[in-house]
N, C-alpha and C positions, 0 to 999 in steps of 0.2 A: 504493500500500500504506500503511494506516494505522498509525503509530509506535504500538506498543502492547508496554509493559515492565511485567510485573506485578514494584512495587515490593517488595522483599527487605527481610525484616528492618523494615517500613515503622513497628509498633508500635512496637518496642525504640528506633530511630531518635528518631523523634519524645520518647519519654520521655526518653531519652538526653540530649537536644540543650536539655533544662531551657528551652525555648522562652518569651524574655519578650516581652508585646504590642511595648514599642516597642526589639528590640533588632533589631541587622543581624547576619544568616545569609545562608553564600555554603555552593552548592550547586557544588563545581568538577566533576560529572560530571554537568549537567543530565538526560540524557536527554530523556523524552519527560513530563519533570518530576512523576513520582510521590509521591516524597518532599518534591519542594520545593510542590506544591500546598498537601498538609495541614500542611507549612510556612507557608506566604500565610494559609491557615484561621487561626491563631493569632496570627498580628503584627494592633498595631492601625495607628491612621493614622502613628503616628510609626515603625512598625518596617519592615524594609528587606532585600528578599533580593536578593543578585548571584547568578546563573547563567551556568556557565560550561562550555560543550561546545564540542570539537570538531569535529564531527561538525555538518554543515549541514544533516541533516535532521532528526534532534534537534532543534536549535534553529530550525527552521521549526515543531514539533511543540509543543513545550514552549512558543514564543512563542504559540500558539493558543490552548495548553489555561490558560494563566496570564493571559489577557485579562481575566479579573472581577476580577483582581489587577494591573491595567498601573500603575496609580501606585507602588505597593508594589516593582517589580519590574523593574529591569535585566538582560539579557542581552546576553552578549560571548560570539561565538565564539573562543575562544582553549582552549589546551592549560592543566590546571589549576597546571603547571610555572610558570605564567605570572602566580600570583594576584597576588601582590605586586604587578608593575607593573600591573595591571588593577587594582587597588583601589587604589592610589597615584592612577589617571588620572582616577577617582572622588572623589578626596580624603575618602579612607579608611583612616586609618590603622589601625583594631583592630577588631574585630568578635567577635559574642560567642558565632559557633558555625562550624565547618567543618564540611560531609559528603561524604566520597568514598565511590561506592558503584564499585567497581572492575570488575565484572562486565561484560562485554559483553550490551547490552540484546538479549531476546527477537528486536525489529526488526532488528538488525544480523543474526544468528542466520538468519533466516528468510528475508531481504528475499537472492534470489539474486543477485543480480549484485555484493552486498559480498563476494561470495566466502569468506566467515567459515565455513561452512558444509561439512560431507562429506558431507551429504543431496543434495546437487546439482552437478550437471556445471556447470563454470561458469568463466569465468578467475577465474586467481589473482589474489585481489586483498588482500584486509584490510587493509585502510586503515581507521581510524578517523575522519581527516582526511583528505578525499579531496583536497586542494591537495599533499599532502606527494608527492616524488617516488617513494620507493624503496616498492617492493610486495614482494607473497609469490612474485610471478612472481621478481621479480630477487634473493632471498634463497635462492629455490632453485634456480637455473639459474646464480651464481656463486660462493656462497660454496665454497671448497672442504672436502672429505669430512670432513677433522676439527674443522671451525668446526662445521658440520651435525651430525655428529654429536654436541659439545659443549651446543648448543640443544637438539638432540630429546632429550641425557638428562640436563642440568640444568631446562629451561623444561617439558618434558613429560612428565619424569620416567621417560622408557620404554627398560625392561629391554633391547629389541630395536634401539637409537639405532643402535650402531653397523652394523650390517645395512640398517636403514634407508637413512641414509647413503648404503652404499654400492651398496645399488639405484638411489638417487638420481642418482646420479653417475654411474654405467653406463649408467641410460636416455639423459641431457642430453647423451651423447658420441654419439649416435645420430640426435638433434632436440631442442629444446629441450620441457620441460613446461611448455603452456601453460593447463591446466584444472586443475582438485579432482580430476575425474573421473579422470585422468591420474595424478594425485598418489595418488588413494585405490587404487589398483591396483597401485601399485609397494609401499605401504602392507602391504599385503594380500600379497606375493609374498614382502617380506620377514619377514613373521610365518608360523612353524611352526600350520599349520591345526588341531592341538588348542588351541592358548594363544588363536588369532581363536575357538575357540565361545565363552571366558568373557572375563568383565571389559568387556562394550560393547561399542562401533564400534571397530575395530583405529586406525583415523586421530585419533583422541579426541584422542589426546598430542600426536601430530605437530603437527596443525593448530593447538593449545593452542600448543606451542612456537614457531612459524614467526609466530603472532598477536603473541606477546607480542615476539618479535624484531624483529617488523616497526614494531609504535609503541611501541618500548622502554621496554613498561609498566612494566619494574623501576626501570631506571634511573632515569626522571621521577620516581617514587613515594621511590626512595632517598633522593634530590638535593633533595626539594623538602618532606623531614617538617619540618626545623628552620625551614622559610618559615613553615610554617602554625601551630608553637607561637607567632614573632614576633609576628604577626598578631592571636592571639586577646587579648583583654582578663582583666584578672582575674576569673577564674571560667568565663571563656568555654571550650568543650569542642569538643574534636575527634572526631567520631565517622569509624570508616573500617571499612568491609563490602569483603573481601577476598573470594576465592573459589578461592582459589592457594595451597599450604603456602610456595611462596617470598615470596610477595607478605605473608604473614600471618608470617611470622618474621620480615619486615624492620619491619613495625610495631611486634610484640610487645620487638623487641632496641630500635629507638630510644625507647619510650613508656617502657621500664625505664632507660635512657640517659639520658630529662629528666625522670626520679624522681630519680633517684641517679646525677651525674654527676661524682661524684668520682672522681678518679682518682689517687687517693695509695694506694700499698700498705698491703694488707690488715693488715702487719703493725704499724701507725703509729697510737699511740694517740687520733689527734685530728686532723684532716682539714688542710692547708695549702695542699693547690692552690688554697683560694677558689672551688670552685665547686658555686655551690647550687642545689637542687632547683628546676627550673620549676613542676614543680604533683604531680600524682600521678596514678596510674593507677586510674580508677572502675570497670574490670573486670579483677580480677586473672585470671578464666577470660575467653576468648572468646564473648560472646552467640550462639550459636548459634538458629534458626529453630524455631520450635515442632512438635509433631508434626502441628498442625491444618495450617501453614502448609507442612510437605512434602508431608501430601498434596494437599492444595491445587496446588502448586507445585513440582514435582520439581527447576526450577534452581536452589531454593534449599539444596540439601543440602549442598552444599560452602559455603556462606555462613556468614562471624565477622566477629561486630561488635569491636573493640575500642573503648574511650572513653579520654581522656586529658582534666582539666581543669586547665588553668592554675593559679596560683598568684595 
């Protein structure tokens, strides 16, 4: 199956990311390198991309398609939590653009055996990194009913979590759940049959929730915003395409954090903790997908660019 991710936001990105011929840009969600191609298109011989995926077929994918750019162009598979020491091992200290495009690529999506998917009977799996141990099999066959229910109505935001739950947990006392197929039926038994005719696939959230549990998209994304301002040089910009309201609140609260991260009370005529603005924020709304580019591309509707440029 060929890696094919119709890049999101790819215009706005690219403008975004103030792309100089000889600067170095690190791509920590390489995919199947969409963004970071018409990235390579604009460096000359002095400028420098890292790409960095977890995901091994990705970067079998992205190493292919970035071939007329191989001098230009490093790739490391590692988790993007990881930039710092992968650009440390490069002997790179600053760089003068970040892009995380957060979205689970189309390939993941489609490709059945990643298990990502409630289009298909298939074991549980969603692995991003398939060396990592822990799966969607083992997140839903032990966590117990209020961990699970916590994920499916924080991560997936679904009305019906706790029901969910505890369908979940009644079926696995009987055999363990070892498919989607399996999954997406207890899905379906715990939603009242008027609320499954609207709003999608009744599994939308669930499976949304148990993904992001499984390669604790928040957490890395959390733990590793203050790496990627270190990182960037002066003027250098962080762009980050979320696709999640939690994933996109945690960037919009840290980018307004290294605007203005004083923390002396409001009522104190003149600042004393010492601490000053990193740079500022270049989108005070979220860059949302154009309407040419939804139709186009229906996964990109839930898609927001935020930008943030150093100082």
């Amino acid at each position: 199956m060929e890696f094919k991710h119709r890049s999101v936001l790819l215009e706005e990105v690219i403008e975004n990311l103030n792309i100089k011929p000889d600067g170095i840009y690190v791509d920590g969600t390489l995919g199947g390198a969409g963004h970071s191609y018409h990235i390579c298109q604009r460096l000359g011989e002095k400028g420098r991309l890292i790409g960095i995926d977890q995901d091994g077929e990705a970067i079998a994918a992205a190493t292919e398609r970035l071939k007329p750019f191989e001098r230009t162009v490093t790739i490391v598979r590692s988790n993007y939590c990881y930039m710092k020491k992968v650009l440390n091992e490069l002997g790179i200290q600053q760089v003068d653009g970040i892009l995380l495009d957060l979205g689970v690529s189309s390939y993941q999506l489609d490709n059945e055996e990643r298990g990502f998917s409630y289009r298909y009977d298939t074991p549980l799996d969603m692995r991003m990194d398939t060396r990592q141990a822990i799966t969607a099999r083992d997140i839903i066959n032990t966590y117990d009913e209020q961990r699970l229910f916590r994920i499916i109505r924080d991560y997936g935001e679904d009305q019906f979590a706790k029901n969910i739950a505890k369908h979940i947990v009644r079926a696995r006392e009987e055999a363990p759940i070892e498919t989607t197929g399996q999954l997406n039926e207890l899905i379906k038994a715990a939603i009242p049959a008027k609320m499954r005719a609207n709003g999608g696939h009744p599994s939308k959230r669930t499976f949304q929730a148990i993904r992001i549990e499984c390669n604790r998209e928040l957490e890395v994304l959390k733990d590793t915003l203050d790496d990627f301002v270190s990182l960037l040089a002066p003027g250098g910009r962080l762009c980050i395409i979320t696709f999640h309201s939690l994933e996109d609140r945690i960037v919009k609260v840290a980018f307004r954090d290294f605007e203005n991260p004083c923390t002396c009370p409001k009522e104190f005529p003149v600042c004393v903790c010492g601490k000053k603005p990193l740079g500022k924020v270049v989108s005070r709304k979220p860059i949302l997908p154009s309407q040419e580019e939804l139709l186009e591309n229906s996964r990109s509707k839930s898609a927001k660019l935020r930008v943030f440029e150093k100082a």
